[in-house]
C-alpha positions as CSV (number, residue, x, y, z in Angstrom):
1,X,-2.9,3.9,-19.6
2,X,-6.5,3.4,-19.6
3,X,-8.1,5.7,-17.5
4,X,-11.8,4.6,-15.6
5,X,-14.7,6.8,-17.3
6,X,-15.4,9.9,-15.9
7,X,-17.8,9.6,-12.7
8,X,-19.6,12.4,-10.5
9,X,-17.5,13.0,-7.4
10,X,-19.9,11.1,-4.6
11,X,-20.0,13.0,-1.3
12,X,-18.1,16.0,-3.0
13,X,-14.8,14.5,-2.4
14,X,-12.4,16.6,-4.8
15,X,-9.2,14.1,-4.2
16,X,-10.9,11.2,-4.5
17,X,-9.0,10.3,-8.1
18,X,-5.6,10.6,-5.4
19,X,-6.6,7.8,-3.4
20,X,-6.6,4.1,-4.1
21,X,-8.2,1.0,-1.6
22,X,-5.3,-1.0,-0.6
23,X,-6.8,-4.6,0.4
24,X,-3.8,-6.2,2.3
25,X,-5.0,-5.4,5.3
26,X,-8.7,-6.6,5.0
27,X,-8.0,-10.1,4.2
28,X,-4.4,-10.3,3.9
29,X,-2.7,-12.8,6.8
30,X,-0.8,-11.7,9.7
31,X,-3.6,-9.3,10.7
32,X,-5.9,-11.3,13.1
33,X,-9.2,-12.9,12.3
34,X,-10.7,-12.2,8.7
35,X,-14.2,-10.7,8.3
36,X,-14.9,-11.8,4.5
37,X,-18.7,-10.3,4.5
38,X,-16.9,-6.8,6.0
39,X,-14.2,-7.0,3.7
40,X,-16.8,-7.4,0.8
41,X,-19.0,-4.5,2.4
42,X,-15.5,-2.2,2.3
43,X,-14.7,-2.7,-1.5
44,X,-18.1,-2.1,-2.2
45,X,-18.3,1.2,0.3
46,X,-15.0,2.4,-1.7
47,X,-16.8,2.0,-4.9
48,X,-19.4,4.0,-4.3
49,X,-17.6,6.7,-2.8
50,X,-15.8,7.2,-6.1
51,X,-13.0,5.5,-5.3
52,X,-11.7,3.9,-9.1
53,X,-8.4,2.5,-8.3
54,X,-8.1,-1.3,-6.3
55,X,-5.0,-2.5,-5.6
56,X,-4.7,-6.6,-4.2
57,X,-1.7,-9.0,-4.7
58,X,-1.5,-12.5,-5.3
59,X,-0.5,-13.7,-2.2
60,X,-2.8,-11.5,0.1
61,X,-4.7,-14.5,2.0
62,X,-3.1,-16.8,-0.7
63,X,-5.6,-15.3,-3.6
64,X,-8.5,-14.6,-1.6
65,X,-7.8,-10.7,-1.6
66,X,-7.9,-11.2,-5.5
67,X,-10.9,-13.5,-5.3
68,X,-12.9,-10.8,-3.2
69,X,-12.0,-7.6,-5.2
70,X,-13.1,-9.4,-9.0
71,X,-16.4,-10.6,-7.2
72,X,-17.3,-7.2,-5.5
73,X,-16.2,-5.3,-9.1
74,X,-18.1,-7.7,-11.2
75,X,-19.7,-5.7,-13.8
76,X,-17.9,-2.6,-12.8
77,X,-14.6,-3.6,-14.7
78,X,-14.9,-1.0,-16.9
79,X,-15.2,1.8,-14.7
80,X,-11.8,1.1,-12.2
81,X,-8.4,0.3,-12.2
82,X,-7.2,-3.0,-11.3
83,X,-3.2,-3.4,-9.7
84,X,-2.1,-6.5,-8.5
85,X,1.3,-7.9,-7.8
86,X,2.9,-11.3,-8.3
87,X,6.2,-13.1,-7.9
88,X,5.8,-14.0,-4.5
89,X,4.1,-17.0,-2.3
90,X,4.4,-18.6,0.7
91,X,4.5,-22.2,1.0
92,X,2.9,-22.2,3.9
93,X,0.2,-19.4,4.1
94,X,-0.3,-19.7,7.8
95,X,4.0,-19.1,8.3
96,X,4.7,-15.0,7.2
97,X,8.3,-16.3,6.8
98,X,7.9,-19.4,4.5
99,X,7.8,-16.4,1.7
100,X,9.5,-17.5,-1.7
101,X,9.9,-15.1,-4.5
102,X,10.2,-16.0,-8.2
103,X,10.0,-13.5,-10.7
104,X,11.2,-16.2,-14.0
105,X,9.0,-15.5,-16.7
106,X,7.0,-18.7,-16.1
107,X,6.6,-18.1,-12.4
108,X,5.1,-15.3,-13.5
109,X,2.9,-15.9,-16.6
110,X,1.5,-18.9,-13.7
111,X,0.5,-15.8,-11.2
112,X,-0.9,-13.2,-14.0
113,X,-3.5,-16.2,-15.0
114,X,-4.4,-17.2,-11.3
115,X,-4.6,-13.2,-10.6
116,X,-6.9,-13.0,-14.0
117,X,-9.0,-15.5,-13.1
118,X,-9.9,-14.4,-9.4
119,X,-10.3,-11.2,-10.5
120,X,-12.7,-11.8,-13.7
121,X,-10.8,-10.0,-16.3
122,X,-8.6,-10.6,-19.2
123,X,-5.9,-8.1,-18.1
124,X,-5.2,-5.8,-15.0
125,X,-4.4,-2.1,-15.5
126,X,-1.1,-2.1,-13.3
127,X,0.9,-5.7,-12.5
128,X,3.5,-5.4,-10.1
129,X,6.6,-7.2,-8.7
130,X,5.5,-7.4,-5.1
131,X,9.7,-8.0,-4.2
132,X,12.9,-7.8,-5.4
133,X,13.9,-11.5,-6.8
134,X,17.6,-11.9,-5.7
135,X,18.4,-15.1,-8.5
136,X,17.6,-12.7,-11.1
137,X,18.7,-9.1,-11.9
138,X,17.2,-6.3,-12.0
139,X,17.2,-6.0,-16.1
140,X,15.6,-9.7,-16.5
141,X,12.8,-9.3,-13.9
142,X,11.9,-6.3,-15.8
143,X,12.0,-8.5,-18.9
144,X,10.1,-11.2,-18.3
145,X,7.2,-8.3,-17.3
146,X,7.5,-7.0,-20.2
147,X,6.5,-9.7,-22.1
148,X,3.9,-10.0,-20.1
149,X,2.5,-6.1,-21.0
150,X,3.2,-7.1,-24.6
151,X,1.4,-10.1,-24.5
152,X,-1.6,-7.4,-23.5
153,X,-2.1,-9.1,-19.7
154,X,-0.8,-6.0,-18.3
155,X,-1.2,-2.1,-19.5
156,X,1.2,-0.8,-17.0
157,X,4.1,-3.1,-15.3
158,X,6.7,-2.4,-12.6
159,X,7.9,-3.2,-9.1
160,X,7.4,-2.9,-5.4
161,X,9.7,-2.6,-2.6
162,X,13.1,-2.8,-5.0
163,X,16.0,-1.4,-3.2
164,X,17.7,2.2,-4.5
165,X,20.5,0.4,-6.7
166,X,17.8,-2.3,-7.5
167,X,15.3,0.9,-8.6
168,X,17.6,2.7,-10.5
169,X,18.6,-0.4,-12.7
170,X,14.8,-0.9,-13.3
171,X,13.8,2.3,-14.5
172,X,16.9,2.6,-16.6
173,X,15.6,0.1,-18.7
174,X,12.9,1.8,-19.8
175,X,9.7,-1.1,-19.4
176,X,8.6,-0.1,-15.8
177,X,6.1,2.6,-15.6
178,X,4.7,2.0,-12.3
179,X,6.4,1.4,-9.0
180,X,4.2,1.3,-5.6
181,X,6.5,2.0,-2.3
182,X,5.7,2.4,1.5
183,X,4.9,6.1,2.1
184,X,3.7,7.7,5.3
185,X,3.9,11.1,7.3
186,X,5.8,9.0,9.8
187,X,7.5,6.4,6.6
188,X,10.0,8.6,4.5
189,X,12.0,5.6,4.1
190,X,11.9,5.7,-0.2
191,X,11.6,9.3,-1.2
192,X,14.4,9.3,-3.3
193,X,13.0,5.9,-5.3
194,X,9.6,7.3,-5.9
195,X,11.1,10.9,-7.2
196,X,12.9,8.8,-9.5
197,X,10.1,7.0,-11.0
198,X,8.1,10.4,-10.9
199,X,10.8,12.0,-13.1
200,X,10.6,9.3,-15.8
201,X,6.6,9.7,-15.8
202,X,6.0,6.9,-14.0
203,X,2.9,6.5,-12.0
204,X,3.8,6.5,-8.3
205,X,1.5,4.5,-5.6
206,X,2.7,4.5,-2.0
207,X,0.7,2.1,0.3
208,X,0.7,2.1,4.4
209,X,-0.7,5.9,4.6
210,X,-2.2,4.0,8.2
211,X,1.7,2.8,9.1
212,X,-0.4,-0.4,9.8
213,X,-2.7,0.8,11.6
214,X,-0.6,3.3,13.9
215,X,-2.3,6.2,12.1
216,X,-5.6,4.9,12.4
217,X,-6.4,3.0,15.3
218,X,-6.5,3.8,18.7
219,X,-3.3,2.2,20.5
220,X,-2.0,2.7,23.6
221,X,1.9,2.5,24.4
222,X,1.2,-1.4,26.3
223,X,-1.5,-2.7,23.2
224,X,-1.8,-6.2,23.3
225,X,-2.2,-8.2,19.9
226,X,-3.5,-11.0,19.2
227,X,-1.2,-14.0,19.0
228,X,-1.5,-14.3,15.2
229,X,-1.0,-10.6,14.4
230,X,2.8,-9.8,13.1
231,X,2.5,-6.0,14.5
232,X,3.0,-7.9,18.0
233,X,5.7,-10.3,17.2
234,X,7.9,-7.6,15.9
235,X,7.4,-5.8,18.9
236,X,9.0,-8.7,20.8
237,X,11.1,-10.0,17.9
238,X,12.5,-6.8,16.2
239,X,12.6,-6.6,12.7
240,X,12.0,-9.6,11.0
241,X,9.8,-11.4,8.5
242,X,8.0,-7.5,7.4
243,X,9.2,-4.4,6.3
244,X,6.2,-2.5,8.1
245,X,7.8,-3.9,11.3
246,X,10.2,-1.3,11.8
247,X,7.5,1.2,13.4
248,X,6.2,-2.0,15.9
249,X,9.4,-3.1,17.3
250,X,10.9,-2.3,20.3
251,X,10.7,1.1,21.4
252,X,9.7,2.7,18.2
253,X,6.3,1.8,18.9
254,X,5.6,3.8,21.7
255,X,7.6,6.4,20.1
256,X,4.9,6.1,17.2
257,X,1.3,6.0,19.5
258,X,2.9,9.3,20.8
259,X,3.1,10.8,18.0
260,X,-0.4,9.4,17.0
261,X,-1.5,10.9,20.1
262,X,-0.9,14.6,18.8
263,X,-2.1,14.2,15.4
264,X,-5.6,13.3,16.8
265,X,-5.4,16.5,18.7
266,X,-5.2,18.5,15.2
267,X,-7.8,15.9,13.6
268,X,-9.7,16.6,16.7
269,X,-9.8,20.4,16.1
270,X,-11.6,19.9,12.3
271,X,-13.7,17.5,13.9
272,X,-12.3,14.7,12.4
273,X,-11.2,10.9,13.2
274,X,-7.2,10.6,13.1
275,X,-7.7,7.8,10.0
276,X,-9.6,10.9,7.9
277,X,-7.2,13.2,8.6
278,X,-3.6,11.2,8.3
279,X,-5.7,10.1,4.8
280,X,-6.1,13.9,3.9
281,X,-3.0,15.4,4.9
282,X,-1.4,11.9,3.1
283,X,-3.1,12.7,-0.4
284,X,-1.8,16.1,0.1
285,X,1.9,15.3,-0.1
286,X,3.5,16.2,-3.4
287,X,5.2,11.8,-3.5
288,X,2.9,9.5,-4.6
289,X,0.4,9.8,-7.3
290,X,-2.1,7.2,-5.7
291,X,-2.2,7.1,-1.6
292,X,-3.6,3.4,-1.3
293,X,-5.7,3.0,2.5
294,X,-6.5,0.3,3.6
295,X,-10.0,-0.9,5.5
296,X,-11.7,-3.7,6.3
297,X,-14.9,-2.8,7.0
298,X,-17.7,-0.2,5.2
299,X,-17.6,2.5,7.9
300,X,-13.6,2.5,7.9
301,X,-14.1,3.3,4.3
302,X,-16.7,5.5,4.5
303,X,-14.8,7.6,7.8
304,X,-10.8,7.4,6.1
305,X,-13.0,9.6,2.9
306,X,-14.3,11.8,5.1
307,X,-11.1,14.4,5.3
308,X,-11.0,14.6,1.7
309,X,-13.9,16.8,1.7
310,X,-12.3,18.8,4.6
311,X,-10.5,22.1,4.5
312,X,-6.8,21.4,5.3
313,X,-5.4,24.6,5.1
314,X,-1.4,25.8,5.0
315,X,-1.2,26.7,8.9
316,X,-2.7,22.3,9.8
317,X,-0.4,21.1,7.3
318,X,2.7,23.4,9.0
319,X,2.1,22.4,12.5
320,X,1.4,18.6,10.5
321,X,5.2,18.9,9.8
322,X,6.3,20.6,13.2
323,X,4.9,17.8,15.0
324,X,7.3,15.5,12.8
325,X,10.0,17.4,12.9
326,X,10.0,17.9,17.2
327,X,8.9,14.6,17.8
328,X,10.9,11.4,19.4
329,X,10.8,10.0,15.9
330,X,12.3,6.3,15.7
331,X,15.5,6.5,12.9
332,X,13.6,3.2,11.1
333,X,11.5,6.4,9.9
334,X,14.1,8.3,8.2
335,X,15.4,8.5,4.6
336,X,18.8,7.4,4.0
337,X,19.2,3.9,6.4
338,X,22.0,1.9,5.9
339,X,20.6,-1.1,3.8
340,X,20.6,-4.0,6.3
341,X,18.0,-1.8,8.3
342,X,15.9,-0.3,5.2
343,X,15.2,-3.7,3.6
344,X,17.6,-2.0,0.8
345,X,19.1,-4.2,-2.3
């Protein structure tokens, strides 16, 4: 795998090669209105605080995630790592449950050169499977991306979101050496998946350190939405259309801003924002390889770094894990749910 040239560590940040700049949420739908200048001001904030790995997908607003990264990292190709994901689309962007996933080898060669094209380069570093494709199995959806890596449009290729029997197949075959999973101090949901791709070598990105935003923002237990943001329908609608909306619906929200509430009170005590410090203590969990946040603006960027640079010591990252372990926490959170609530294959 290619690795970005070395670079000087800007504002002394010694994890900054453990964190990656997740761009779903920026411009991706389902998250309110879109700020494209702010969107380009945070890829470009991310850059210059030595951040090397991008991850985008295909059908984050329908190719204009993609679109935004290439421009912003034109002329900088050389120096990051690109990851974006295909085999999935909506056929009506504006509907979060219109999605269609196709992972044939033509579906696929067809997203790889849209995904090229936005993003101004002849091959990405990491292409993913953004979903499990139930019309194929596991062993052919792993096929057809290999023909893409050997076709040289990919240097590493794997999956996202796969189920455990659905993992396990994958990896045993041998092509995938990349998966990217939803991990959190409140998500545990895919430990077991991601220490199976660690074993094999694989290189292990977890996205949602923010839980959407419930480690990051502000909320209080009666947060209104706007009426095009999916965190509020699934607080009405229960779990549908997202596999983030498990921490939103029902009760487990307010279950989640209270736990929110006592993290701030440690981030609080090194004198920084809750987003730094879940980002910190995040990067300093033994389970993913690259902890992807997610911003849309500059000075969310330029904050979520700031904890890197922080001391976290043993006794913060204990009473981290005390507050987890006494809290109210919603079961959604837990390793080991029965399938139909997990989003399991």
């Amino acid at each position: 795998m290619p690795e970005a040239k070395p670079q000087d560590k800007p504002g002394g940040n010694p994890l900054i090669d453990r964190v990656g700049f997740g761009s779903g949420t920026m411009i991706a739908q389902g998250y309110g209105a879109v700020d494209e200048d702010a969107a380009r001001g945070a890829v470009d904030a991310a850059y210059e605080a030595g951040v090397r790995f991008f991850d985008t997908a295909h059908f984050y607003g329908s190719g204009r995630s993609e679109a935004l990264v290439g421009e912003m990292l034109d002329g900088r190709r050389d120096q990051v790592r690109l990851c974006t994901k295909g085999g999935v689309r909506y056929t009506d962007p504006t509907d979060l449950l219109t999605l269609v996933r196709d992972s044939s080898y033509d579906a696929l060669r067809e997203f790889m050169e849209q995904s090229l094209t936005r993003l101004r380069t002849d091959h990405v570093d990491v292409y993913l499977l953004h979903q499990f494709d139930p019309s194929l199995t596991p062993e052919q959806q792993m096929e057809n991306l290999g023909r893409l890596k050997d076709e040289g449009l990919a240097r590493d290729v794997g999956f996202c979101n796969f189920g455990a029997e659905a993992s396990r197949r994958a990896l045993a075959t041998g092509i995938p050496t990349a998966v990217e999973y939803s991990f959190s101090l409140l998500d545990h949901r895919y430990l077991n998946e991601l220490a199976d791709a660690g074993r094999r070598g694989g290189l292990r990105v977890t996205y949602g350190s923010y839980v959407h935003g419930l480690l990051s923002e502000n909320f209080a237990e009666d947060h209104e939405f706007e009426p095009d943001d999916w965190r509020g329908r699934s607080r009405l609608e229960g779990r549908s259309g997202t596999s983030g909306n498990v921490f939103f619906a029902g009760e487990a929200f307010a279950a989640n801003v209270a736990i929110a509430r006592r993290l701030r009170a440690l981030a609080d005590s090194v004198g920084l924002s809750l987003a730094a410090f879940v980002l910190a203590v995040t990067v300093r969990q033994p389970h993913s390889d690259i902890a992807l946040f997610g911003c849309r603006n500059a000075g969310e960027v330029r904050d979520g770094l700031r904890g890197l640079s922080t001391t976290i010591d043993d006794d913060l990252l204990a009473r981290v894990a005390e507050i987890l372990a006494t809290a109210e926490r919603p079961a959604e959170n837990r390793l080991g749910l029965p399938d139909h609530v997990s989003g399991r294959s």
